[in-house]
N, C-alpha and C positions, 0 to 999 in steps of 0.2 A: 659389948659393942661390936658392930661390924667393920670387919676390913674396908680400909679406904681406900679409892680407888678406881680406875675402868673399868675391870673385869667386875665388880660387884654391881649388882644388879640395883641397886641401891646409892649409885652414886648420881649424887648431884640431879635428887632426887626428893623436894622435901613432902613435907609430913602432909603438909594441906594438899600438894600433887596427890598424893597418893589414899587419903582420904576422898577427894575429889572424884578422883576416874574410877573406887570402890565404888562411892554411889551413884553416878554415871552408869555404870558397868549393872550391878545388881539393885539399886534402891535401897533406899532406908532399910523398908521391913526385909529382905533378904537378908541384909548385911546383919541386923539384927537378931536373926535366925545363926545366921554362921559362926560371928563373933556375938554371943549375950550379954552386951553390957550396956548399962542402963542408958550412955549418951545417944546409944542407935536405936534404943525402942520407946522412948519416951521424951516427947518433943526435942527430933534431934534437928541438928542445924552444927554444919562444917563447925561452926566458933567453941561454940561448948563440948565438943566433942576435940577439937585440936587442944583443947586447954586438958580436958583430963587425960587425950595420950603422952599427953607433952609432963604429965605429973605420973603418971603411970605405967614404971615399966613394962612391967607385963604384959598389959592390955597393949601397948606399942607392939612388941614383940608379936602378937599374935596377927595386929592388926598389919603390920609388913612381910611376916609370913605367908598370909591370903592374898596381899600384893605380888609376891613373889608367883605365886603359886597360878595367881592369874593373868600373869603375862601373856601368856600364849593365847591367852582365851581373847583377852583383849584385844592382841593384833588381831588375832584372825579374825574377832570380830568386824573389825573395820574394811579389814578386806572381804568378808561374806556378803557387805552390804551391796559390794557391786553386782551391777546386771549378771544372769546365769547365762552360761556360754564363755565365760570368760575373755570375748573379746576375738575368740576363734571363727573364723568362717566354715562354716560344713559346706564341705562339696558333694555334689551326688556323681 
């Protein structure tokens, strides 16, 4: 199990969040690609997929390891989506 707590990146943070912003983040068929298991390559859907990580350590484990893993991608994604320039004015 993981520590509880603020500093874990994982806290207060459940299963369906994090399944959620995976396939947000990369899609079915990516995630499917990443993690191999049968809820994400063959008609998958959050519900059937939260029921086998929820019975499946392992596959959990992997599947919050790649959570972990993409944190950063994720913000920055959000933040890359803004205008380029960042909001600076160029002077001549």
């Amino acid at each position: 199990m993981h520590a509880a707590g603020p500093k874990n990146p994982l806290h207060g943070i459940t299963l369906q969040m994090i399944v959620t912003q995976l396939v947000d983040h990369y899609g079915w068929e990516m995630l499917g690609r990443m993690i191999p298991i049968n809820c994400f390559n063959w008609n998958p859907s959050i519900k059937s997929s939260l029921t086998f990580l929820r019975r499946t350590p392992w596959a959990r484990e992997k599947v919050e390891a790649l959570y972990i893993d993409s944190l950063p991608d994720m913000k920055g994604g959000a933040e890359s989506s803004a205008p380029s320039g960042g909001g600076q004015e160029i002077t001549d």
